[in-house]
N, C-alpha and C positions, 0 to 999 in steps of 0.2 A: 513826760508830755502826755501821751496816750489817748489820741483822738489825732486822726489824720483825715486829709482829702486827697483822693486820687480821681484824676481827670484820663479817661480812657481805659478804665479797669481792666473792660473785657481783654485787654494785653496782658496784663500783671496778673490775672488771674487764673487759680488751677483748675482742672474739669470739673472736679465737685461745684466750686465756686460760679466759674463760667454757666451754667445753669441756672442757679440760684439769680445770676445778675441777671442773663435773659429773660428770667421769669419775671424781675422787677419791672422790665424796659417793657415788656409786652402791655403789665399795669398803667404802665406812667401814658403808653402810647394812648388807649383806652379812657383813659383821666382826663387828657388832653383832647381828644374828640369831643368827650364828653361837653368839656368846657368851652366850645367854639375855637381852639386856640390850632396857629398851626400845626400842622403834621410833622413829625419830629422820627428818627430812626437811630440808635448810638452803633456808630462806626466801631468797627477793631483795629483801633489805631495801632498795634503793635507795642511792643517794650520803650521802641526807639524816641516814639511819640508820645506817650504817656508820661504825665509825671506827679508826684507824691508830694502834698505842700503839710506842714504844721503847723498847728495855730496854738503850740505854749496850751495843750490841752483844754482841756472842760473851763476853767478856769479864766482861759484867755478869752475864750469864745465869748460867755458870758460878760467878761470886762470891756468889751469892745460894746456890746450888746449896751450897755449900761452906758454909754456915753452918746450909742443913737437918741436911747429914749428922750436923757436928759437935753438932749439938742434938739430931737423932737417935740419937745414938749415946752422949752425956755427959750431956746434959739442961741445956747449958750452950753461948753461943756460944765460938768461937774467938777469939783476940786478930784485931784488924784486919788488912787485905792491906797494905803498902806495896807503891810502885812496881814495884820489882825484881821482886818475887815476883807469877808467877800461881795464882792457884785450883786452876788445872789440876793445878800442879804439888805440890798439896795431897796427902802419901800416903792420908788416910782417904778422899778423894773420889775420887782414881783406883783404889782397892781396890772402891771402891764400882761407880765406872763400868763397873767388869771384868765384874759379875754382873746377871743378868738379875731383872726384879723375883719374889720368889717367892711363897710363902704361908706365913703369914700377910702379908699385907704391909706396909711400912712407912710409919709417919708421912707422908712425905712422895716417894712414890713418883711420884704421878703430876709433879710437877716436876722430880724428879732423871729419870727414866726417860723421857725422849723425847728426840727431836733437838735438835740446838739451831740447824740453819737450815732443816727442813721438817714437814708435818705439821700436825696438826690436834688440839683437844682440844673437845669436843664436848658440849654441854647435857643432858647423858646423867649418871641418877646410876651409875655400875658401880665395884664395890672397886675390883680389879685393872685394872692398866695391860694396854691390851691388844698384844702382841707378836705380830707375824705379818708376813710377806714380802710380803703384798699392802698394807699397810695403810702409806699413804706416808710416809714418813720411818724405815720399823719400828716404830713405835708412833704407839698411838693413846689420847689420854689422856682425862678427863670434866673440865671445866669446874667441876663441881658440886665435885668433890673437888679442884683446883686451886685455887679459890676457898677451901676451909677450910683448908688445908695454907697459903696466905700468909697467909690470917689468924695462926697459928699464928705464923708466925715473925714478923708484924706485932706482937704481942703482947710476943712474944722481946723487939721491940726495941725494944719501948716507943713504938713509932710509929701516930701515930694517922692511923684508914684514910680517914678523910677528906680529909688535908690534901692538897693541890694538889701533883702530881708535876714540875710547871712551874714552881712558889713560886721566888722567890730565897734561902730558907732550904734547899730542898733541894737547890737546882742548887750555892748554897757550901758546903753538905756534901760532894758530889758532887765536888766541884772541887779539895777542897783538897787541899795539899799532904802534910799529915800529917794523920792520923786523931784528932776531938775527943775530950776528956779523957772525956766521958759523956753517955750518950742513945745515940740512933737516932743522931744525927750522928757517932757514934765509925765508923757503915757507910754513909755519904753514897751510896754507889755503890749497895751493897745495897738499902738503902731506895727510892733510885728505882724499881727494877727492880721492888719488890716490890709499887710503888704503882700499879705500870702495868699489874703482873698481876692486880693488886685490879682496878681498874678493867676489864680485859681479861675477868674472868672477871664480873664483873657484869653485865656488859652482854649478855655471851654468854648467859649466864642468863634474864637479864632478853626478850632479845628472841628468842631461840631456836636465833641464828645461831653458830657455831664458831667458833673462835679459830683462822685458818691463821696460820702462821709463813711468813714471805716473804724 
C-alpha cells in the first residue's frame, strides 16, 4: 500500500512527532486567515477517536484522480486501467497535473490539487484549494469540499457510500484481474479509494480533526 490518512493524528502520534504536527497546524491556521476562510483549531482527539484509512497506495490515489479529470472534463468516466497502464500516464491527468488550481475552480479540485504523500485537508468550508510554500505538502485542501467532490464521483459510479470499504465484494473488485463488465466493480481499485475518502472526510467533519496524509 504505502500512503495512508490519519484523521486526529495529534492521538496517534509520538512526542517527537506531536511537535512537528503542531508546527503544521500553527501554518495551516495562519493560511487560513490569511485567506479570509474561517478559524479552524485540531483538537487531541485521542487514540480512541482517531482513525487510519488507505487508499491501495500512490497508485490508487492517482486512479481515482484520473476519473475526476475524465468526468470533469467529458461528463463521462473513462474505460478502466489495466495492469500495464498507470493513471499517471493518463495525457488528460498529467495536462491537468501541470497547472495550478485557478478560478473559477473545478468540480473536483480539492482531490486532484494536493500531494499525494503529505499535507493536510482541513474541516474548513473554503472554494479554492489553497497553494502556498508554507502550507505542507503545497497545498492545503477543506474536507467539507473533499467530501462532496467523492460523493460526485461516488454517484459516477453507482457506488453506494455506505457500503464497507473492507467488504469482500470490494476487495474482489479491487483484486481482480480484468475490470467487470458493469457497476462500480468495472473501478474495484477506484471505489476503494473513494470509500476511504468518504469515510476520511466524514469523520473529519464530523469530529473537527484533519485529514493528514502519512
Amino acid at each position: 500500500m504505502g500512503l495512508n490518512m490519519v484523521v486526529g493524528v495529534l492521538g496517534n502520534a509520538g512526542d517527537n512527532y506531536t511537535e512537528m504536527f503542531r508546527a503544521d497546524f500553527v501554518a495551516i491556521g495562519e493560511l487560513l486567515e490569511r485567506a479570509g476562510a474561517p478559524l479552524w483549531t485540531e483538537p487531541d482527539l485521542g487514540e480512541a477517536v482517531g482513525a487510519e484509512f488507505e487508499v491501495w497506495g500512490y497508485s490508487g490515489l492517482h486512479a481515482l484522480r484520473r476519473l475526476a479529470v475524465h468526468l470533469a472534463a467529458g461528463g463521462c468516466l473513462p474505460e478502466p486501467l489495466y495492469e500495464v497502464r498507470r493513471a499517471t500516464d493518463d495525457p488528460l491527468l498529467s495536462e491537468v497535473y501541470k497547472a495550478l488550481p485557478g478560478g473559477p475552480p473545478g468540480p473536483f479540485d480539492h482531490l486532484i490539487h494536493h500531494s499525494d504523500c503529505e499535507g493536510y485537508y482541513v474541516p474548513v468550508g473554503f472554494t479554492h484549494v489553497i497553494v502556498a510554500e508554507t502550507a505542507p505538502g503545497g497545498y492545503l485542501g477543506s474536507s467539507v469540499r473533499l467530501l462532496a467532490e467523492t460523493r460526485r464521483l461516488a454517484e459516477a459510479l453507482g457506488l453506494p457510500e455506505d457500503l464497507d470499504p473492507h467488504s469482500e465484494e470490494v476487495f474482489e473488485a479491487a483484486d481482480a484481474e480484468e475490470p467487470a463488465g458493469e457497476g462500480w466493480q468495472r473501478y474495484g481499485v477506484e471505489s476503494y479509494v473513494c470509500l476511504q475518502l468518504l469515510q476520511a472526510a466524514r469523520l473529519s467533519i464530523a469530529s473537527g480533526a484533519a485529514i493528514a496524509f502519512t
